[in-house]
N, C-alpha and C positions, 0 to 999 in steps of 0.2 A: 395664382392657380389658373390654370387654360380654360376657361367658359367656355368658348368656341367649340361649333362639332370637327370632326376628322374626316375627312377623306383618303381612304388608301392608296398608298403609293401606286397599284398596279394601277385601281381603275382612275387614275387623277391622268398617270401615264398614256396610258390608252386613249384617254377624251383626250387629251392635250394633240397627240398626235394627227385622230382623227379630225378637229377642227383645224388644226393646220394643212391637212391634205384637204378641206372640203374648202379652204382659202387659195388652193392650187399651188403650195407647197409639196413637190413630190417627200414620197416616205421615209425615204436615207434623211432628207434633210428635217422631214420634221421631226422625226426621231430626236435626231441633236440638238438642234433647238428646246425642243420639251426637254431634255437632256438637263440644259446647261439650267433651263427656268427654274425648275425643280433643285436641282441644287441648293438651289437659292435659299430654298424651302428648306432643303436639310439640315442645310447650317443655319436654319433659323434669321439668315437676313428676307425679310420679308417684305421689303424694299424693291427685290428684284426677283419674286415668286413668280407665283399664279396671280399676283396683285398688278402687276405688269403685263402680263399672257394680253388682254385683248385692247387694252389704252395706247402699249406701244409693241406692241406688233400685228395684232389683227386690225388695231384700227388706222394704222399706216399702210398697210395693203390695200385697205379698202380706198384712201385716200389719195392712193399712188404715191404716198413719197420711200417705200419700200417695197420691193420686188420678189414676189414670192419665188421665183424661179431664178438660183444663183449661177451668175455668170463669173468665171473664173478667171483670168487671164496672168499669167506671171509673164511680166513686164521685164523683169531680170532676173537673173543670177546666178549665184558664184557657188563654188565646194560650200563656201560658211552663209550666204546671206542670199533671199527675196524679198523682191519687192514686187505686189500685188495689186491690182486692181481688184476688186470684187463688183466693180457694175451697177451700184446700188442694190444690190442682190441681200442676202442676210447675215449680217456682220455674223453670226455665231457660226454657219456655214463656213463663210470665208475663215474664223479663226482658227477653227480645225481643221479643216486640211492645210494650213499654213502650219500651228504646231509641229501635226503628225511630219511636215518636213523638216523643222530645225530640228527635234527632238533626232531626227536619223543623221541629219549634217554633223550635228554634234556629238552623236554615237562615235562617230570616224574622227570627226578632225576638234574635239573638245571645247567647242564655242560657235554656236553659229545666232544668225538675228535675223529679223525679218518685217517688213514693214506693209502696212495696205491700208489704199487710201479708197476714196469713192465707197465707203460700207456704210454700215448703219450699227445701231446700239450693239452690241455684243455679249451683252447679260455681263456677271458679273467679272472682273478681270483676275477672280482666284481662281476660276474656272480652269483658264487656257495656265495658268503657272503651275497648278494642280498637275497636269499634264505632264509637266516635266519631271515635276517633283515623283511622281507613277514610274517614272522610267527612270529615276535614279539619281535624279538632274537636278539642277537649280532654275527656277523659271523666275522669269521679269516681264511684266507688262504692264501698259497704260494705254488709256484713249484720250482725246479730246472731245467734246460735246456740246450739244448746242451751248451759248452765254447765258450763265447766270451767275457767275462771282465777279465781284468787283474788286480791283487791287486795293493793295494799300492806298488809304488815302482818295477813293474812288467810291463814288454812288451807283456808276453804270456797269451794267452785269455785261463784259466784256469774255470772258475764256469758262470754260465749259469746270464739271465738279473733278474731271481730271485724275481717275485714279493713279497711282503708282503702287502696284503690288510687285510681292516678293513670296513665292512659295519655296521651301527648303526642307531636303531629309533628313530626318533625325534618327534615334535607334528608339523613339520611343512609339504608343501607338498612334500619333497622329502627328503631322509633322508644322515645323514652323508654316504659318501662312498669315502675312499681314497684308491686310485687303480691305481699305480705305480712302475714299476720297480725300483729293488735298483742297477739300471744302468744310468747317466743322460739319456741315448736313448737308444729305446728298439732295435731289430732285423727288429720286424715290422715296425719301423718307417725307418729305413734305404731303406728297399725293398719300402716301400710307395712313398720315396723321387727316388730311381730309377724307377720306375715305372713313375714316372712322370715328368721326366727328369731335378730333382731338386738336387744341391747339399745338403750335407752334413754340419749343420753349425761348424765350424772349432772347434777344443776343445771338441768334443765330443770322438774322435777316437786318440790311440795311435799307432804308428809305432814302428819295432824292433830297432831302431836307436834314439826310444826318440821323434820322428815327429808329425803331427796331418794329415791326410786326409780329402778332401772333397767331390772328385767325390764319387760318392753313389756306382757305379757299381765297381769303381776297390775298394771300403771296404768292401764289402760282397765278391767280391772274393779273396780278401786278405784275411781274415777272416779267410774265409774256409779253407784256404791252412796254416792259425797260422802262419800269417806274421802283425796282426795288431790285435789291442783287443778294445772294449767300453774301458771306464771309469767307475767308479764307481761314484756315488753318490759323488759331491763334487770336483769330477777332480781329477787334478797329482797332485801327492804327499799332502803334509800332511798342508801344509799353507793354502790352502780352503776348509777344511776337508774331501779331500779327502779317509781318514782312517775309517771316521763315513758311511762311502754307504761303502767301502769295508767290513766293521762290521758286518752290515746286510748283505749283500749277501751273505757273510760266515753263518751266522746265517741258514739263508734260505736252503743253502745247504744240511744244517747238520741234520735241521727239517725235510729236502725231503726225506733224505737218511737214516740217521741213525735210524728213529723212527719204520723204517721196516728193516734196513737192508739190503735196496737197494744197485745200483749203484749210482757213482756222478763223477763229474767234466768230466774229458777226458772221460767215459766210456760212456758218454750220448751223443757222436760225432755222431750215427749215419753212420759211419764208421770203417771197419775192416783195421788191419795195413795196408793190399795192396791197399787199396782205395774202397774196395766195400761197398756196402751198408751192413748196421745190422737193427736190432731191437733199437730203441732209450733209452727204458726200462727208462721213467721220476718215477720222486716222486713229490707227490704232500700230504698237510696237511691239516688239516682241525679243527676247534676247535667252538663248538659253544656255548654262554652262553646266560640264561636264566635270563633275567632282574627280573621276578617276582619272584624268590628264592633270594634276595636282597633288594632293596630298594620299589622295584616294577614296572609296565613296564610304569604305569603313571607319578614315579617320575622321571622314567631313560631318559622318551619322552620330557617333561619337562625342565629339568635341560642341556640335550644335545640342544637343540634347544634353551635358554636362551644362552648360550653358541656361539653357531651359531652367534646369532641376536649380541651378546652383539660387536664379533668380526668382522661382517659387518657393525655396527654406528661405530667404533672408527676412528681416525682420519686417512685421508688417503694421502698418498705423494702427492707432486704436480702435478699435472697433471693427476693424477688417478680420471676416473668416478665411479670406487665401489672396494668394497673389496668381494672376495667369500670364502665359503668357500666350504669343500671337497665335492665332488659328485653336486653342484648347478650347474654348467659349462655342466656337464654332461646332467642336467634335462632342460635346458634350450636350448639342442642343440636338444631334442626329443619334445620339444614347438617348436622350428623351424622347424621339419621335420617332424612330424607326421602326417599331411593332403599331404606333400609331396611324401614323398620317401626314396629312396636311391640313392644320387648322384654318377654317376658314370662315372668316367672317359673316354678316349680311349682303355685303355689296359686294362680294363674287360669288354666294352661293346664289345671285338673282344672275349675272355673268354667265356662269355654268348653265343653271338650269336653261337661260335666254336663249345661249349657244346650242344647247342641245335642243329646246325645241324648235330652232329656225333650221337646223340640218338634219332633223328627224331622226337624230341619233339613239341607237337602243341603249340608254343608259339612264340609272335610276342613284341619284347617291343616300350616302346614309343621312344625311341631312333630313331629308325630306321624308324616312322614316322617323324621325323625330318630332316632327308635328303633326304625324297623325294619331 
């Protein structure tokens, strides 16, 4: 059951906005930013909320290594395919107006891709696939991120958590969306568990000695310092396939960086050899396909969702109440929350409040009618 108090979507929207324009973020863009952070929240990954809003984006502007004002420049391209620079500007900026173009290339010519390097974090990567899936499509994306998994057979956090999503229409009311890192834990979910003074579950995290950690707070700063790495997809080594999540991550890397030419693995530290801060310069991919150059978008909605249904009736272990499949868990946690809120913990209701009174913002949340 949810302890935590709620904050309402409008005014959650609203603050979010306003302290990104009081960061010199103009207002189209903070909009979508808050946009995408919030989502996060709706589908209950809470990994890349409001739990994220000022750690990695307000306090990288403050830092310089993100640019609140997005410079745009398309570098190339064709009927089907861009490729982008974003400038170190705001990866979630740069993601969407790169969608809202493949999303129309592919209206016309049934497949189009597109790639941008030089950006930064991009919130979550069901965001931008969501996008396609709105318009009728099939959407694909992944980034690269700073190193913290380490391959198979490997102590050093070398390639980033590397999502690989896949958003698809179905005829039911929410559509396929698998949106997962190819790390068993992501970055955010570590910070989420220190934040809220919870361990780490054991087997997620490797030591240079072979070990596992679970305090939350000494594995983000181990981390940092490349004394401890994720896992991949599968675990250590190669007897619980371990080697299949390091597959894909490598995959992810390669899609991030090489389709532009970018940078990857160590160069995406965020850090200069002496310890200063840089430019993060991510990659991120994008591919969308057009169901009705195919079979059609009614038989693609159809057949995926037959698909769904067939693998939620099938029989289920003991003691299991349902089977789900990808993205329901998601649409089911914004049935939960939608007349709610935003649950939020101690350490962003002190965030929020912080924020509001360093910018002398007129805003009061229901939080803080609860303690008096």
């Amino acid at each position: 059951m949810e302890t935590r108090p709620y904050v309402d979507w409008e005014t959650m929207n609203s603050f979010m906005i306003d302290v990104f324009k009081a960061y010199g973020v103009p207002e189209e863009d903070a909009a979508i930013c808050t946009d995408v952070l919030l989502e996060s929240d709706r589908r209950g990954i809470e990994s890349h909320g409001c739990n994220r809003f000022k750690p990695i984006y307000l306090d990288r502007i403050e830092n310089g290594t993100l640019l609140p004002v997005t410079k745009l420049d398309i570098v190339k391209e064709t009927p089907t395919t861009v490729v982008m620079d974003a400038n170190n500007g705001m990866g979630m900026v740069a993601s969407w107006h790169m969608m809202k173009m493949l999303i129309e290339k592919a209206s016309k010519y049934g497949m189009a891709g597109g790639t941008i390097y030089n950006s930064t974090h991009y919130g979550i990567a069901g965001y931008w696939t969501t996008m396609a899936e709105k318009a009728g499509m099939i959407g694909i994306s992944g980034t690269n991120a700073r190193p913290s998994v380490a391959p198979t057979f490997g102590v050093e956090p070398m390639m980033g958590t590397n999502p690989l999503t896949f958003t698809m229409p179905t005829d039911e009311e929410f559509p396929v969306n698998f949106d997962c890192a190819t790390s068993i834990v992501q970055n955010g979910k570590i910070e989420f568990y220190e934040r809220n003074g919870e361990p780490t579950p054991a087997g997620l995290v490797v030591t240079e000695d072979g070990n596992t950690l679970t305090d939350s707070g000494t594995i983000l700063r181990e981390m940092r310092a490349g004394h401890c790495a994720l896992l991949p997809i599968g675990g250590l080594g190669e007897k619980t396939g371990g080697y299949k999540g390091y597959g894909f991550t490598m995959i992810v890397e390669i899609l991030s960086a090489a389709l532009a030419g970018g940078p990857f693995m160590k160069e995406l530290s965020g850090k200069n050899p002496d310890g200063t801060n840089r430019m993060y310069r991510l990659g991120h991919f994008f591919f969308v396909i057009n169901p009705e150059f195919f079979g059609g978008l009614d038989v693609f909605k159809k057949t995926a969702g037959d698909i769904c249904r067939t693998l939620r009736e099938s029989r289920k272990a003991p003691g299991a109440e349902r089977i789900y499949t990808a993205g329901e868990k998601e649409w089911l946690a914004w049935q939960e929350r939608k007349d709610k809120g935003v649950p939020v913990g101690e350490a962003i209701q002190k965030e929020l409040t912080g924020l509001r009174d360093r910018f002398h913002l007129p805003y009061r949340f229901s939080f803080e009618e609860d303690t008096e």
